[in-house]
C-alpha positions in Angstrom: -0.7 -20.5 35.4 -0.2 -22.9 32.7 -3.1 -25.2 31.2 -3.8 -28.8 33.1 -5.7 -31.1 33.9 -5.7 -32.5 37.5 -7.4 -35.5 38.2 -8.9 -36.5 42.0 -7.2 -38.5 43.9 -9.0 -39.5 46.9 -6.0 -41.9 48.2 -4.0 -38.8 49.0 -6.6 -38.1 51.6 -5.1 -36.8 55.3 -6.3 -36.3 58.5 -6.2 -32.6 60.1 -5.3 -31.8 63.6 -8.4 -29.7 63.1 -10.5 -32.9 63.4 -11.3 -33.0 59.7 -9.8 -35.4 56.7 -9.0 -33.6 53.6 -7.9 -34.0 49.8 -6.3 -31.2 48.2 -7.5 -31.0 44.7 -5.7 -28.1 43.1 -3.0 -26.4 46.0 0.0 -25.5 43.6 2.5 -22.5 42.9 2.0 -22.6 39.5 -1.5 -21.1 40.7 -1.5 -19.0 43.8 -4.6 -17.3 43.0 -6.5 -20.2 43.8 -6.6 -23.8 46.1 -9.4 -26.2 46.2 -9.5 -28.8 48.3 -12.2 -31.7 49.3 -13.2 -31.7 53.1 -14.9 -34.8 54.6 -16.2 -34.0 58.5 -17.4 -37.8 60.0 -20.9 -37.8 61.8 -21.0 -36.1 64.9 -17.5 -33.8 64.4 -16.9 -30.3 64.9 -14.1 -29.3 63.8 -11.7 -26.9 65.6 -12.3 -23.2 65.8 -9.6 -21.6 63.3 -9.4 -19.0 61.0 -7.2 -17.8 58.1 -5.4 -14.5 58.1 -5.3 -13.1 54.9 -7.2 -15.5 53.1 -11.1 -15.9 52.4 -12.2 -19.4 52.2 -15.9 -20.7 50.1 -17.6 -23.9 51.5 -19.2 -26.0 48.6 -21.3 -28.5 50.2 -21.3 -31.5 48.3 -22.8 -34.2 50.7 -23.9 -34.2 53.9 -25.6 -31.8 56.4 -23.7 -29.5 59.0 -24.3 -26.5 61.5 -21.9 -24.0 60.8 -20.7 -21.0 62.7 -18.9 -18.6 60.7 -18.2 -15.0 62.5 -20.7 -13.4 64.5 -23.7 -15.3 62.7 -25.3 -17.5 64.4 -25.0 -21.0 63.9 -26.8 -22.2 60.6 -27.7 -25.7 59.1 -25.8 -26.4 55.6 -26.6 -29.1 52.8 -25.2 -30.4 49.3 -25.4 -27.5 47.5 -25.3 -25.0 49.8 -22.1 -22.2 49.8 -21.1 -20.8 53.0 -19.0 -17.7 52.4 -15.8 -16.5 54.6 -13.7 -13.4 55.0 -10.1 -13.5 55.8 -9.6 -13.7 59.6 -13.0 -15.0 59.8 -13.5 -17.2 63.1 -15.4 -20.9 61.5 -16.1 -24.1 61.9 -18.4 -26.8 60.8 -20.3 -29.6 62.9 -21.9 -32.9 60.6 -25.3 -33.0 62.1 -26.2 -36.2 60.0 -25.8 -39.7 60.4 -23.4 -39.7 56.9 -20.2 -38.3 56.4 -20.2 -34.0 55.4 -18.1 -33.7 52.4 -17.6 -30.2 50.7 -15.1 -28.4 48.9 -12.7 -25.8 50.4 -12.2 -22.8 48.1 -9.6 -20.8 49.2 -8.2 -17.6 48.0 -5.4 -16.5 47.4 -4.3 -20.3 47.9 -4.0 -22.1 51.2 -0.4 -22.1 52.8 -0.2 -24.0 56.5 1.2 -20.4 57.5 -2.2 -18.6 57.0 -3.9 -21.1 59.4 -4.3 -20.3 63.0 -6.1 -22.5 65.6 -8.3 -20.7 68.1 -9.9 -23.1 70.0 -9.0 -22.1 73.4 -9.8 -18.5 72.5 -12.8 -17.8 70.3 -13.0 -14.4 69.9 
């Protein structure tokens, strides 16, 4: 890693086939321990069952208030400053249960590759 700074850029926001929009804030080579992103869930979403295989992932919550479901816990209302902590291979996903949009931040590590994600909607084990 060499020393930066990065600044936000929320116009490079995208939407997810997860049913989520998100930024990425810091998602580089030149830093594969580490990826942070910004995730914005819109009121009344749930996002798609998923996990990450070999990855643990941190939920900041920045704005907002959700239900998560994150392994075998049960489901578990979240707020702006609350962190919600998962394993790699960890089954999760998030549900804004408030009339504004959810926004948190995605810490993923080691950093998040598309090939580490895997949908499991259709089979939520």
């Amino acid at each position: 890693m060499k020393e930066s700074v990065r600044q936000q850029n929320l116009g490079n926001e995208f939407h997810t086939p997860e049913k989520c929009y998100i930024t990425e804030l810091s998602n580089s080579p030149d830093d594969p321990d580490v990826s942070i992103a910004r995730a914005r869930v819109e009121p009344g979403v749930t996002t798609r069952w998923h996990r990450l295989k070999g990855t643990a992932e941190r939920y900041y919550i920045i704005r907002g208030r959700g239900r998560v479901e994150v392994g075998k816990l049960p489901p578990q209302e979240v707020k702006a400053g609350d962190i919600v902590l998962i394993p790699p291979g960890c089954r999760q996903r998030i549900t804004n249960i408030g009339s504004e949009d959810l926004a948190f931040l995605a810490i993923c590590t080691p950093r998040f590759s598309n090939d580490v994600y895997e949908d499991i909607e259709e089979r939520p084990e």
